[in-house]
PyMOL CGO cylinders between C-alpha atoms (Angstrom):
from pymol import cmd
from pymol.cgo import CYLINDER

trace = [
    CYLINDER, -77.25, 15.38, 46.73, -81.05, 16.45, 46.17, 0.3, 1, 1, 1, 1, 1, 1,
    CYLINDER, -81.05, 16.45, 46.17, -83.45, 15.48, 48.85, 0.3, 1, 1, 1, 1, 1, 1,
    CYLINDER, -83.45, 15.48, 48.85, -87.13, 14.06, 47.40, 0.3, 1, 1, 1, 1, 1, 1,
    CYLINDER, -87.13, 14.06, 47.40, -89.94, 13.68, 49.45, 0.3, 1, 1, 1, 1, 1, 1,
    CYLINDER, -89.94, 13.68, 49.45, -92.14, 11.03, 49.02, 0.3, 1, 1, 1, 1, 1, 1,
    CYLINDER, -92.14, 11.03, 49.02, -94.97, 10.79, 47.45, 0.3, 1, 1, 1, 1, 1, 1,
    CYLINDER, -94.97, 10.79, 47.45, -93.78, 13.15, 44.64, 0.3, 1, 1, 1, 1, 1, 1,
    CYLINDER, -93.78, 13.15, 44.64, -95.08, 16.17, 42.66, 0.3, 1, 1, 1, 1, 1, 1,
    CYLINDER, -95.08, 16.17, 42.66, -94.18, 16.04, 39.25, 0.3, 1, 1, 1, 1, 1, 1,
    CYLINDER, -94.18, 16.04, 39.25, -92.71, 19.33, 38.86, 0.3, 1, 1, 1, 1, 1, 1,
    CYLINDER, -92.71, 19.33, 38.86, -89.92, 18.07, 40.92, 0.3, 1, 1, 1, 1, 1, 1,
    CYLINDER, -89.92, 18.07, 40.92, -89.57, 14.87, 39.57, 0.3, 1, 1, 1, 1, 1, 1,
    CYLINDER, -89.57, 14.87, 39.57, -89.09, 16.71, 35.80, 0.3, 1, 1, 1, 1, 1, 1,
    CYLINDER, -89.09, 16.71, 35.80, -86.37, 18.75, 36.92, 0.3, 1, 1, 1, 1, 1, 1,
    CYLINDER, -86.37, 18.75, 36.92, -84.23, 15.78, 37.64, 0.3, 1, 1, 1, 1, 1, 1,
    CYLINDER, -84.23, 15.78, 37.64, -81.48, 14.72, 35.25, 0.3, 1, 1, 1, 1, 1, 1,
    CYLINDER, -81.48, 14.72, 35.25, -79.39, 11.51, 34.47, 0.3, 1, 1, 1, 1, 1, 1,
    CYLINDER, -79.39, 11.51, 34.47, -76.79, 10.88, 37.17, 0.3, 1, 1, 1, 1, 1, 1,
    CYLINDER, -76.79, 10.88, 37.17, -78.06, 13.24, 39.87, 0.3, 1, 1, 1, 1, 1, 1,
    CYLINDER, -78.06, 13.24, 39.87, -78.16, 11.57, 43.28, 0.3, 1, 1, 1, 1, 1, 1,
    CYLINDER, -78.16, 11.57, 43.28, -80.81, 12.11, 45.39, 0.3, 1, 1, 1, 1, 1, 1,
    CYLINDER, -80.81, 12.11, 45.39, -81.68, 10.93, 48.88, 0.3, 1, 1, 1, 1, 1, 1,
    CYLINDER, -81.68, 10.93, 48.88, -85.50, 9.82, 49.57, 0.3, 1, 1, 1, 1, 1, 1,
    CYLINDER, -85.50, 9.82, 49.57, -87.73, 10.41, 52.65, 0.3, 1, 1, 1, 1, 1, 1,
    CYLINDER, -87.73, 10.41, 52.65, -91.30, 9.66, 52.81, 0.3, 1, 1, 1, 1, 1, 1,
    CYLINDER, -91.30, 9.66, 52.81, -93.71, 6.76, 51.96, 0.3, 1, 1, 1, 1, 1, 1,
    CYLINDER, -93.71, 6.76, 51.96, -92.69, 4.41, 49.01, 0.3, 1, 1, 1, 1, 1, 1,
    CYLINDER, -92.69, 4.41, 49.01, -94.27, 0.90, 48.10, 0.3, 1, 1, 1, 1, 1, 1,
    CYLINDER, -94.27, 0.90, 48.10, -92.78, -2.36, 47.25, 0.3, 1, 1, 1, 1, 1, 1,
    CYLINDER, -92.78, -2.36, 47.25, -93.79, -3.82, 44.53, 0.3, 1, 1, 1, 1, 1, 1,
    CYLINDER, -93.79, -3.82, 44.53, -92.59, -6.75, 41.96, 0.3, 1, 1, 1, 1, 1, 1,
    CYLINDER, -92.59, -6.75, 41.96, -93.70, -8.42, 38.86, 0.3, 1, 1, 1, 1, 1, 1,
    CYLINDER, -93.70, -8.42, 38.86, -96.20, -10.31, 40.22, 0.3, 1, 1, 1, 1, 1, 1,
    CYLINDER, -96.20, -10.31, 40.22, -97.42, -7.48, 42.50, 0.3, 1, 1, 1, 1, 1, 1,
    CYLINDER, -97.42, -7.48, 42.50, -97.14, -5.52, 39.38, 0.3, 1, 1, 1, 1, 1, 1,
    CYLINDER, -97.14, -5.52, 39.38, -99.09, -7.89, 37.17, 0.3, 1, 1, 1, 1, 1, 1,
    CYLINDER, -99.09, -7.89, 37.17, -101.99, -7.77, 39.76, 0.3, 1, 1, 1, 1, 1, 1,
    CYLINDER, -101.99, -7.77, 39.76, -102.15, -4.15, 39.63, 0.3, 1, 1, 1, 1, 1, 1,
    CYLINDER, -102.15, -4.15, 39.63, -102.22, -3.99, 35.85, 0.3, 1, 1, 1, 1, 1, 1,
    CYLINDER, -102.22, -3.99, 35.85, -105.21, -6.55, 35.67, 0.3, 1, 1, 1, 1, 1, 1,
    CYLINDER, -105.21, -6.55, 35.67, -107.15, -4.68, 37.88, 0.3, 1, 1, 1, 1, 1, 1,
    CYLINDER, -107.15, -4.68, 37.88, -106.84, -1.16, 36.07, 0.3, 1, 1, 1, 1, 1, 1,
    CYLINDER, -106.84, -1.16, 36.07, -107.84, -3.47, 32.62, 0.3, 1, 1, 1, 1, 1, 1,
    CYLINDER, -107.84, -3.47, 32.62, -110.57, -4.91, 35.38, 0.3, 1, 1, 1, 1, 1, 1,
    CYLINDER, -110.57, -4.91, 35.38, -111.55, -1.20, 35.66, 0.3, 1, 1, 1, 1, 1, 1,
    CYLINDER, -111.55, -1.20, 35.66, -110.85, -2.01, 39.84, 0.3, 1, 1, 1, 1, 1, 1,
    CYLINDER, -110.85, -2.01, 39.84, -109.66, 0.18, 42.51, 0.3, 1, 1, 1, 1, 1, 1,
    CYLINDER, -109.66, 0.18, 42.51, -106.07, 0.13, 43.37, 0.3, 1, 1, 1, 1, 1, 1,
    CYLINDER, -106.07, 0.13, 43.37, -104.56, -1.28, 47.01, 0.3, 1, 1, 1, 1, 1, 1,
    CYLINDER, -104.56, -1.28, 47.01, -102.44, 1.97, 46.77, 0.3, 1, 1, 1, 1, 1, 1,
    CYLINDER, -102.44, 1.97, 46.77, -102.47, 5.46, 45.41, 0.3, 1, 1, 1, 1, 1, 1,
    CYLINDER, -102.47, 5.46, 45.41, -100.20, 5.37, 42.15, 0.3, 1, 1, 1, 1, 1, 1,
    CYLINDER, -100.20, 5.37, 42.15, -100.46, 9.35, 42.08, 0.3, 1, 1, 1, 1, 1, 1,
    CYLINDER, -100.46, 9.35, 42.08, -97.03, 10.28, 42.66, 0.3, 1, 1, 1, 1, 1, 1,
    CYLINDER, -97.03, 10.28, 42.66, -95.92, 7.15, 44.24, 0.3, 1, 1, 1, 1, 1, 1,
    CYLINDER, -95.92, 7.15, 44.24, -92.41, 5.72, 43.72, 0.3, 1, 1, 1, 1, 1, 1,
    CYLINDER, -92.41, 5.72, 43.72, -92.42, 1.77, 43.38, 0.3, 1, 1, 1, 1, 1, 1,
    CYLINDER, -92.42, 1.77, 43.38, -89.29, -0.19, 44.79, 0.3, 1, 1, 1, 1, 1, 1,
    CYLINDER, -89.29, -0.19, 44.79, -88.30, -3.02, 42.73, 0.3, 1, 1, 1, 1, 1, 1,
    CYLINDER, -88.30, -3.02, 42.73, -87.77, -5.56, 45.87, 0.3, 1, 1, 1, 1, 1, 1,
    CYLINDER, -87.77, -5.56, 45.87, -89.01, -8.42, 47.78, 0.3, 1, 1, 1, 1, 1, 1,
    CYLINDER, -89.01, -8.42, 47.78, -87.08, -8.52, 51.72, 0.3, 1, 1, 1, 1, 1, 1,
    CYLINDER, -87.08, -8.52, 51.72, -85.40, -11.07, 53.59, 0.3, 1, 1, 1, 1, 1, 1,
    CYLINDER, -85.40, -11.07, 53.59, -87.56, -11.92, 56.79, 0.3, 1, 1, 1, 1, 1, 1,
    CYLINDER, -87.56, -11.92, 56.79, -86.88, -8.87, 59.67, 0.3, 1, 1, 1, 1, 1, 1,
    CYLINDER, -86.88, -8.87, 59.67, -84.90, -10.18, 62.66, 0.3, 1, 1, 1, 1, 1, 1,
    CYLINDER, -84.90, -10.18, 62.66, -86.08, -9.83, 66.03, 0.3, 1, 1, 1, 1, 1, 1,
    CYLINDER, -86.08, -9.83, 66.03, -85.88, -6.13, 66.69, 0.3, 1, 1, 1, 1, 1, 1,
    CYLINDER, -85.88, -6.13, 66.69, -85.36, -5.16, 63.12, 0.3, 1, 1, 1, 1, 1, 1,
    CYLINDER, -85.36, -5.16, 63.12, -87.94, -3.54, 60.65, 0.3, 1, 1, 1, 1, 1, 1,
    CYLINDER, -87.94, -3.54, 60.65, -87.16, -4.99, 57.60, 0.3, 1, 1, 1, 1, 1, 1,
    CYLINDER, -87.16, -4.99, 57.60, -84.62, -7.75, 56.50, 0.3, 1, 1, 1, 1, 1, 1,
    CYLINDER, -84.62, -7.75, 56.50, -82.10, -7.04, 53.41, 0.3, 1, 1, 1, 1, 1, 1,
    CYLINDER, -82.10, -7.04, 53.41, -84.06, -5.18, 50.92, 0.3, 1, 1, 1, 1, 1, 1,
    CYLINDER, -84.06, -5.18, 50.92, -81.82, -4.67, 47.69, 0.3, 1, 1, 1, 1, 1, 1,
    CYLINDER, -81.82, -4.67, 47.69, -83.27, -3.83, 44.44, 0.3, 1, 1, 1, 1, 1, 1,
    CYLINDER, -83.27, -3.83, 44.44, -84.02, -6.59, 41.56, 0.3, 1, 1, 1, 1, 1, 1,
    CYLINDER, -84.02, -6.59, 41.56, -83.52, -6.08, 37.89, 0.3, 1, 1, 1, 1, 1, 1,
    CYLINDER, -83.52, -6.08, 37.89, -86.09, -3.65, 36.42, 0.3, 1, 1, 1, 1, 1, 1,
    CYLINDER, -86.09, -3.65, 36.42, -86.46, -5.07, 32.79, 0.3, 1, 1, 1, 1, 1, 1,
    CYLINDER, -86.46, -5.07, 32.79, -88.79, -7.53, 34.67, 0.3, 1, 1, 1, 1, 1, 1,
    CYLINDER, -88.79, -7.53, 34.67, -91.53, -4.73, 35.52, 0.3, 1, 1, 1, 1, 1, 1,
    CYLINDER, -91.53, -4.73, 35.52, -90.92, -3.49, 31.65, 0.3, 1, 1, 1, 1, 1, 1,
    CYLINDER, -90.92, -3.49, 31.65, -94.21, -4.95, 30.27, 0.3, 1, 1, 1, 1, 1, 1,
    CYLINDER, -94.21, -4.95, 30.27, -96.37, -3.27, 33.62, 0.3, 1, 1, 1, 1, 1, 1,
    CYLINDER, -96.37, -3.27, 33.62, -94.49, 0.03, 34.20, 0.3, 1, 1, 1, 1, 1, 1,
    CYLINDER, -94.49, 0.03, 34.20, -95.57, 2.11, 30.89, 0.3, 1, 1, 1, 1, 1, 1,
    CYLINDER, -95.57, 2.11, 30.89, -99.35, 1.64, 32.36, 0.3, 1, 1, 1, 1, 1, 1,
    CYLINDER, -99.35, 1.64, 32.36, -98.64, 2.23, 35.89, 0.3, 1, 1, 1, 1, 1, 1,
    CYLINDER, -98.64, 2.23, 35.89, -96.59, 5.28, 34.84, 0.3, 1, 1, 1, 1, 1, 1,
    CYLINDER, -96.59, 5.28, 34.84, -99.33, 6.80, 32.67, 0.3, 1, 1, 1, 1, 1, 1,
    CYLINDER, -99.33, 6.80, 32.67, -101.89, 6.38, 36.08, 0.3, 1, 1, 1, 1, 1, 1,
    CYLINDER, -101.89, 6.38, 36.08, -100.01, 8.23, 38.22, 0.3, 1, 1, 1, 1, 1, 1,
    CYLINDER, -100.01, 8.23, 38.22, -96.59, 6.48, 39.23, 0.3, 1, 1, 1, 1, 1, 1,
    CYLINDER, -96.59, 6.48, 39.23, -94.12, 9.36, 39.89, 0.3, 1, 1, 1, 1, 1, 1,
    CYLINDER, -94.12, 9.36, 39.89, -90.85, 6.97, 39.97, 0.3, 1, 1, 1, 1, 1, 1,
    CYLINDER, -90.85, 6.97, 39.97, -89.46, 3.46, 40.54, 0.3, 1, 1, 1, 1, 1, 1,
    CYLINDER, -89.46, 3.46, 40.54, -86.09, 2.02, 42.05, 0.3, 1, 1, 1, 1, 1, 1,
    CYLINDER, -86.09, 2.02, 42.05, -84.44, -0.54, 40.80, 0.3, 1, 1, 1, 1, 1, 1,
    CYLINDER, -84.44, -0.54, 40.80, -81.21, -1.82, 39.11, 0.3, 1, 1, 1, 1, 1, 1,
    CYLINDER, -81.21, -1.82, 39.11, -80.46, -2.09, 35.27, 0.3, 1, 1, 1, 1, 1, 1,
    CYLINDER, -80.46, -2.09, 35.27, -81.42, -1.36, 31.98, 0.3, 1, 1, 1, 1, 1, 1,
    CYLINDER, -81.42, -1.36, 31.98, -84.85, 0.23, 30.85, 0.3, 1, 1, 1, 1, 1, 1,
    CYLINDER, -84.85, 0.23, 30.85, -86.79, -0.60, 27.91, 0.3, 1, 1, 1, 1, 1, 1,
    CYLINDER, -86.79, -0.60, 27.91, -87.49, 2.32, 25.05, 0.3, 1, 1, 1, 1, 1, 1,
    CYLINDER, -87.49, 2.32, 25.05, -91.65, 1.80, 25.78, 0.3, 1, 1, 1, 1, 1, 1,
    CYLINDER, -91.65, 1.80, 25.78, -90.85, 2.48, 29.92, 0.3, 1, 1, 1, 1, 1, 1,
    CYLINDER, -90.85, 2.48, 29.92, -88.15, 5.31, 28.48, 0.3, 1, 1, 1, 1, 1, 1,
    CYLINDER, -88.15, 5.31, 28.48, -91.21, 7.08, 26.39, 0.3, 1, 1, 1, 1, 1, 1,
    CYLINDER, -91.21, 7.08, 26.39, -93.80, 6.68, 29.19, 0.3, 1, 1, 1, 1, 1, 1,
    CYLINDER, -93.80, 6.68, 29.19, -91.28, 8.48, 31.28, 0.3, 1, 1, 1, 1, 1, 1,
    CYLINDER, -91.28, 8.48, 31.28, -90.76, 11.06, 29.37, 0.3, 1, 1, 1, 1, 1, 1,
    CYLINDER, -90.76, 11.06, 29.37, -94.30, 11.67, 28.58, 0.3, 1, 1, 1, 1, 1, 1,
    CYLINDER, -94.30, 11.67, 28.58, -95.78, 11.41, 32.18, 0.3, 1, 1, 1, 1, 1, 1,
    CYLINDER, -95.78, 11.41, 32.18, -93.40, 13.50, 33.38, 0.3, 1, 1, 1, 1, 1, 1,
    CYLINDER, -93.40, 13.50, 33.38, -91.51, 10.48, 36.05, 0.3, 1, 1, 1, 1, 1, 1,
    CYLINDER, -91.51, 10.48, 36.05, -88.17, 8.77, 36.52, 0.3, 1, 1, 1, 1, 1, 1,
    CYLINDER, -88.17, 8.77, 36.52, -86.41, 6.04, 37.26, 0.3, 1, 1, 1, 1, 1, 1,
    CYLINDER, -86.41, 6.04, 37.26, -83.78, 5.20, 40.01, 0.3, 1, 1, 1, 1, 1, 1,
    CYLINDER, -83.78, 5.20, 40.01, -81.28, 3.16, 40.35, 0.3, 1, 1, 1, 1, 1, 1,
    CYLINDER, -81.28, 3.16, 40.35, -79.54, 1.94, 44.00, 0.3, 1, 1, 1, 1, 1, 1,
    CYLINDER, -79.54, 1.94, 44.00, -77.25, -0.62, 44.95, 0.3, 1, 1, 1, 1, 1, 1,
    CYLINDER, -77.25, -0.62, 44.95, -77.74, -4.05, 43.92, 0.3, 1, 1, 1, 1, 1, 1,
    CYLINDER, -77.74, -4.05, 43.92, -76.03, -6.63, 46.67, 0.3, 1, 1, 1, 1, 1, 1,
    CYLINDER, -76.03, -6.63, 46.67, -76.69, -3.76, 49.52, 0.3, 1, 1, 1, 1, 1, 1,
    CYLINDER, -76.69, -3.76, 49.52, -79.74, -4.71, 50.49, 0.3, 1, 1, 1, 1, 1, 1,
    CYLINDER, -79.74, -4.71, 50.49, -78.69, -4.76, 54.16, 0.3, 1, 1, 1, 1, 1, 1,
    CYLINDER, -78.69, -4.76, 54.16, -77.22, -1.66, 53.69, 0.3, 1, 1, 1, 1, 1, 1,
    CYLINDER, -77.22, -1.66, 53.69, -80.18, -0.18, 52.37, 0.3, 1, 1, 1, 1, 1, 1,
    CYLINDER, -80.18, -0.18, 52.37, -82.60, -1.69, 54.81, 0.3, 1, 1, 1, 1, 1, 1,
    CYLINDER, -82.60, -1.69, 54.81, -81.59, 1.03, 57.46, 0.3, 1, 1, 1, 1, 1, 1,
    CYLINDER, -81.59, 1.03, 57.46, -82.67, 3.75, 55.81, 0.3, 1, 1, 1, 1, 1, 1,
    CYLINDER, -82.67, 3.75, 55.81, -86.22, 1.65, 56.45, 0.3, 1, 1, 1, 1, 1, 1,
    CYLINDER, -86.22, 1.65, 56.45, -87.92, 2.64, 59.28, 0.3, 1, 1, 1, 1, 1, 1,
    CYLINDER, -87.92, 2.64, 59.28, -91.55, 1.53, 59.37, 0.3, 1, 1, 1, 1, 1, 1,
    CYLINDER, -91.55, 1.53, 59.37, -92.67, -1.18, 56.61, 0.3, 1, 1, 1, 1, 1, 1,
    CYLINDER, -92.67, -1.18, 56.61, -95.75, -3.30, 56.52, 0.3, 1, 1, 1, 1, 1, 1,
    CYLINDER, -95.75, -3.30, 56.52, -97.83, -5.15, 54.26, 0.3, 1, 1, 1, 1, 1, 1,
    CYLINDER, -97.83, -5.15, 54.26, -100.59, -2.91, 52.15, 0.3, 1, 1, 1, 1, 1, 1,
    CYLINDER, -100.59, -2.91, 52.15, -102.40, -5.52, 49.69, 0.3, 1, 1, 1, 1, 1, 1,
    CYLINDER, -102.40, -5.52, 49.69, -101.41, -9.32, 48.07, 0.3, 1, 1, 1, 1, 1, 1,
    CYLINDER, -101.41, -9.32, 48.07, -99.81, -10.67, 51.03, 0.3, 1, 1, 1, 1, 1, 1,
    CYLINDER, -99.81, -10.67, 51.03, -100.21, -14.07, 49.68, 0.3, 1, 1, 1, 1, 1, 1,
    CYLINDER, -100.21, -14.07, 49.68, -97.34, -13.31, 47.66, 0.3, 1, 1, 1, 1, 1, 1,
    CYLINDER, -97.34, -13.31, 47.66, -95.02, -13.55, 50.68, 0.3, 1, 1, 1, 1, 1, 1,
    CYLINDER, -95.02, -13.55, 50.68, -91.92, -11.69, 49.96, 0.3, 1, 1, 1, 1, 1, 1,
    CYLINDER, -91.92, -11.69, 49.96, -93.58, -9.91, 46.47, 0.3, 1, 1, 1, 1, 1, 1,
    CYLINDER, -93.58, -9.91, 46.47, -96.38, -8.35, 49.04, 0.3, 1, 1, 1, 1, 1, 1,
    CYLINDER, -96.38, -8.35, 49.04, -97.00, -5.07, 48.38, 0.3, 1, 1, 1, 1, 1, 1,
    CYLINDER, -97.00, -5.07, 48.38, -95.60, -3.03, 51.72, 0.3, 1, 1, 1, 1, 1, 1,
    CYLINDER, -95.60, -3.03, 51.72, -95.95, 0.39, 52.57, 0.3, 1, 1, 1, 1, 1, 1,
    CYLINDER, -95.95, 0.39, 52.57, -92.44, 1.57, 53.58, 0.3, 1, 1, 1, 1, 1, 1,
    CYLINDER, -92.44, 1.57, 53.58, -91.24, 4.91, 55.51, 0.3, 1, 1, 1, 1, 1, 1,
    CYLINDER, -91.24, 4.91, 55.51, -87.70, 5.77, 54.57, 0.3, 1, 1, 1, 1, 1, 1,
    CYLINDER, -87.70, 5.77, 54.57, -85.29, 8.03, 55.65, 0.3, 1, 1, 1, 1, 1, 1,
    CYLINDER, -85.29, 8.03, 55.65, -81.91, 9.15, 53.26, 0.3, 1, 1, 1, 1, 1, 1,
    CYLINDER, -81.91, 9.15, 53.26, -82.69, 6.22, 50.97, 0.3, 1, 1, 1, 1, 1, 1,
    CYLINDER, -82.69, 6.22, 50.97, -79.80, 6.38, 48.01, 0.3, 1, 1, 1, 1, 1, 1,
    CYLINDER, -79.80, 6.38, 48.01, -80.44, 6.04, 44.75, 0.3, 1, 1, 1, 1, 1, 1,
    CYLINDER, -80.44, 6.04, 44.75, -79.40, 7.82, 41.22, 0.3, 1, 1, 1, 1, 1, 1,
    CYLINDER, -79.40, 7.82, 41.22, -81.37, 9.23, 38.53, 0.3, 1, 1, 1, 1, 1, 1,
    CYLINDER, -81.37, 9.23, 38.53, -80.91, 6.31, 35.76, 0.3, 1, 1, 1, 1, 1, 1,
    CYLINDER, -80.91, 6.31, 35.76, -83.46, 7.82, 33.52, 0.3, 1, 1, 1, 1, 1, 1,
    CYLINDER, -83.46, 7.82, 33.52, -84.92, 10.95, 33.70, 0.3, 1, 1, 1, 1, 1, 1,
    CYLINDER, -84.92, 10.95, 33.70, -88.38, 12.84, 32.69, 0.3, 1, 1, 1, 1, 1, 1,
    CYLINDER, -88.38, 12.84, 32.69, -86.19, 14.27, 29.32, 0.3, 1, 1, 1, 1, 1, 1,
    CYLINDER, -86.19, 14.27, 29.32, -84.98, 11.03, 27.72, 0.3, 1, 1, 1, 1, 1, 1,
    CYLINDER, -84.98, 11.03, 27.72, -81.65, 11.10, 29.39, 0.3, 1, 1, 1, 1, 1, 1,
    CYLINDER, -81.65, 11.10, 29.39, -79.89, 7.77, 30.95, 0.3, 1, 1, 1, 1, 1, 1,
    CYLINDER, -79.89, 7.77, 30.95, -76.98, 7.45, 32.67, 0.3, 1, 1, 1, 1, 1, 1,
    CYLINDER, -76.98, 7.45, 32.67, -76.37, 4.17, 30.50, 0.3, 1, 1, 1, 1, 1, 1,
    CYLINDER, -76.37, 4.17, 30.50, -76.60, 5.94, 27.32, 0.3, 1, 1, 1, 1, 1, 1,
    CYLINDER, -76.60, 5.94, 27.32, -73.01, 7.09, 27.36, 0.3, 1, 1, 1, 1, 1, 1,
    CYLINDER, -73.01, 7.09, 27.36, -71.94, 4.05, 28.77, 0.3, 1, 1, 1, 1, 1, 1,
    CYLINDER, -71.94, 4.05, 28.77, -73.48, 1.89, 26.09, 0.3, 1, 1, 1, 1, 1, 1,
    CYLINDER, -73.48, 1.89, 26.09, -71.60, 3.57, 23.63, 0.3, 1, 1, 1, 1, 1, 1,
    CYLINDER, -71.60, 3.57, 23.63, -68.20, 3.45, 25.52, 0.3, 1, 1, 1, 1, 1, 1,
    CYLINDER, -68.20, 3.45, 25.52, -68.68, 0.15, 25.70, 0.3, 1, 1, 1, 1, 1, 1,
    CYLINDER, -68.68, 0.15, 25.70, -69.53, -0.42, 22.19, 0.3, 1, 1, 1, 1, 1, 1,
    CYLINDER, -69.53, -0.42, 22.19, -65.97, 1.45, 20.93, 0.3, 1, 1, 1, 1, 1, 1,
    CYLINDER, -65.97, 1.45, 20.93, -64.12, -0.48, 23.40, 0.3, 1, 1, 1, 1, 1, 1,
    CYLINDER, -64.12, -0.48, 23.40, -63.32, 2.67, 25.02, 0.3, 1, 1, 1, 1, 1, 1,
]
cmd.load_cgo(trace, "trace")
């Protein structure tokens, strides 16, 4: 298990590799398409960002309500593809790494690759699971989005795996083509 800290440098973040697992403390944002489309528009706007993208990780999720006493309600990942036409931007201003579930396109592969960040994949159908390893979230910018809100979250041993890493390598690469022999 390697232990990131978040927000993160991107010497670290390069020395990662396809299937390493690696447990996340620090601040990370939430952030989905339409959160992500906002933020695009305003770099094209030439506008100042709600958050820092230098080494920030994004989390690919929109919570469940909190329950009384709770932080955060279930807060599992959605499928990445859908942040495929916003991420190669974000990545090249800044954006360290994202979490999320699925496949990657080759454009978000290249801009990792090139930028020097990654991208992470967790548990999809865990999101209550995951939500205690959240201890502090709140709201940062476009809360009339409701659930797609950008928050601010403190985590603590958040899991996740390196799905594609800073050299070109996926963990779905070998897969794919075990799949394709019918292996």
């Amino acid at each position: 298990m390697i232990r990131l800290r978040a927000p993160l440098a991107e010497g670290g973040v390069r020395g990662l590799k396809a299937g390493d697992e690696v447990l996340i403390d620090g601040t990370i944002y939430t952030a989905r398409d339409m959160a992500h489309r906002r933020l695009c528009a305003t770099l094209d706007a030439g506008g100042e960002l709600p958050i820092v993208l230098e080494g920030a990780t994004l989390y690919f999720v929109g919570p469940t309500p909190a329950r009384p006493g709770k932080v955060i309600g279930a807060a599992g990942p959605t499928t990445s593809a859908r942040m495929d036409p916003f991420s190669p931007k974000l990545i090249a201003h800044g954006l360290r790494a994202m979490i999320g579930k699925g496949y990657r396109c080759d454009e978000v592969r290249r801009a990792l690759t090139r930028y020097g960040a990654v991208h992470l994949s967790t548990l999809g159908g865990a999101g209550a699971l995951l939500s205690r390893h959240i201890v502090r979230a709140e709201i940062v910018a476009y809360e009339d989005l409701g659930t797609e809100a950008i928050r601010r979250l403190e985590v603590v041993d958040f899991p996740a795996v390196v799905a594609y890493d800073a050299t070109g390598g996926s963990v779905y690469d070998g897969l794919t083509a075990k799949m394709q022999s019918g292996a």
